[in-house]
KEKE-3310 file (N, C-alpha, C; in steps of 0.2 Angstrom, whole numbers, plus 5000, padded with zeros to 4 digits):
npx = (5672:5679:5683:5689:5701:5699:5697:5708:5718:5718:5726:5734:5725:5715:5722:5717:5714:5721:5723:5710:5708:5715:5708:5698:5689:5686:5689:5701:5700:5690:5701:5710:5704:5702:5713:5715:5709:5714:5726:5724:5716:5725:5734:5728:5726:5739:5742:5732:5720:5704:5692:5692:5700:5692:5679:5685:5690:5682:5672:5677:5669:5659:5663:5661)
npy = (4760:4767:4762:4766:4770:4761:4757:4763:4759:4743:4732:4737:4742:4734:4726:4727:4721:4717:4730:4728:4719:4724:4736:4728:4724:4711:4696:4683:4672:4677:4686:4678:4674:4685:4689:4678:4678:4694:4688:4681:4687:4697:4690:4686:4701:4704:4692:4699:4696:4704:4702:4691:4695:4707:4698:4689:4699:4704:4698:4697:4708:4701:4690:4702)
npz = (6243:6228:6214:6200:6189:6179:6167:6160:6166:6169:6170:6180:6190:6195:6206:6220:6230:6242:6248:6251:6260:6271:6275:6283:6274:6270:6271:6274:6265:6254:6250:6243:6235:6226:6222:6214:6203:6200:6194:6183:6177:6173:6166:6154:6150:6146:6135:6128:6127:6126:6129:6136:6145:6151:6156:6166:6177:6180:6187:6200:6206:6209:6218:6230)
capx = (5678:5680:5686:5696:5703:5700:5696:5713:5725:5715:5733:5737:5719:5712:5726:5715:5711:5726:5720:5703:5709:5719:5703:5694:5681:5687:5693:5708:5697:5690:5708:5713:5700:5702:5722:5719:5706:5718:5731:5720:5716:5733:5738:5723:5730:5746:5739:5730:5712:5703:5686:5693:5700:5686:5675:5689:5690:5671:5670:5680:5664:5654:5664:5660)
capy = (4761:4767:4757:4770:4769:4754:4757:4768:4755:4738:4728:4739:4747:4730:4723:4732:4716:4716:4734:4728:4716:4729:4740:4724:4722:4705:4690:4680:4668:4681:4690:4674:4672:4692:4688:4672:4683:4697:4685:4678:4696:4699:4685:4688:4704:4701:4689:4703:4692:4709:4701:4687:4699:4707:4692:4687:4706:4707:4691:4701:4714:4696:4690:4706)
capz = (6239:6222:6207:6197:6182:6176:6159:6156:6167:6170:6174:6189:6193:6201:6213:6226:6236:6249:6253:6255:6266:6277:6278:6286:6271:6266:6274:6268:6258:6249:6247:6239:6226:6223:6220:6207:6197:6198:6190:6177:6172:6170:6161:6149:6147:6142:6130:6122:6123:6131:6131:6142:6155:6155:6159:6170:6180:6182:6191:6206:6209:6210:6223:6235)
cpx = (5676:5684:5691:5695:5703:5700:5703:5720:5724:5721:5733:5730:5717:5715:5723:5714:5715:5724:5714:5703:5712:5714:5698:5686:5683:5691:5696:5706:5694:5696:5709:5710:5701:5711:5722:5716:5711:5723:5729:5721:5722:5736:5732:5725:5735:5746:5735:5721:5709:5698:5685:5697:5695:5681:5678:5686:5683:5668:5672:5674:5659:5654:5662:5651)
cpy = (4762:4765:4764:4771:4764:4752:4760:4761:4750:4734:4730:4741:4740:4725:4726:4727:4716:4723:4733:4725:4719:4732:4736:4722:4715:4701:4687:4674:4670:4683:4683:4671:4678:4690:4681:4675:4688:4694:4683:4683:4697:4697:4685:4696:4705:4697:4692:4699:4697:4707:4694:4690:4703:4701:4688:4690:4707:4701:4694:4704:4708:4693:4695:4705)
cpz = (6232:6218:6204:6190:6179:6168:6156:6159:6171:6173:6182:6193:6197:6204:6218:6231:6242:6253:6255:6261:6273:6279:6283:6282:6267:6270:6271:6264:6252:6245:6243:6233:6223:6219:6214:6203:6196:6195:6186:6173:6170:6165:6155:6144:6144:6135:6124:6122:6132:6131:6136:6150:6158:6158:6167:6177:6184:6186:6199:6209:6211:6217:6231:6234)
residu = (UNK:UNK:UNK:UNK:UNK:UNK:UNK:UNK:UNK:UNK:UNK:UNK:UNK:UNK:UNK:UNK:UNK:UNK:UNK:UNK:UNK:UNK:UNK:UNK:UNK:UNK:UNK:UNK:UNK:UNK:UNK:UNK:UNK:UNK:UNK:UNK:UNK:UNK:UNK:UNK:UNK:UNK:UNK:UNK:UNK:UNK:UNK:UNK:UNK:UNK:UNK:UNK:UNK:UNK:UNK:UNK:UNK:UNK:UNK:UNK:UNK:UNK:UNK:UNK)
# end
């Protein structure tokens, strides 16, 4: 699976976990650490503090 845009629209570009879950590469325990990271990152960028969403963000690729 390829990542994307992530540098152009990091908010929307790494919700991808419920589809990984569809495709069968992630169990619902995973999904649910991919989906609080994905909400961290969000709420970090919203905050404006980009070197806490990235640190966030990049925790996701650790998971897999």
């Amino acid at each position: 699976m390829a990542i994307g845009d992530g540098l152009i629209d990091p908010y929307n570009q790494w919700d991808y976990g419920p589809v990984m879950y569809q495709f069968g590469l992630t169990d619902k325990q995973e999904l649910e650490r991919v989906n609080i990271q994905t909400e961290l990152g969000r709420r970090a960028i919203e905050a404006k503090q980009c070197l806490l969403a990235h640190l966030v963000l990049d925790e996701i690729m650790g998971i897999f």
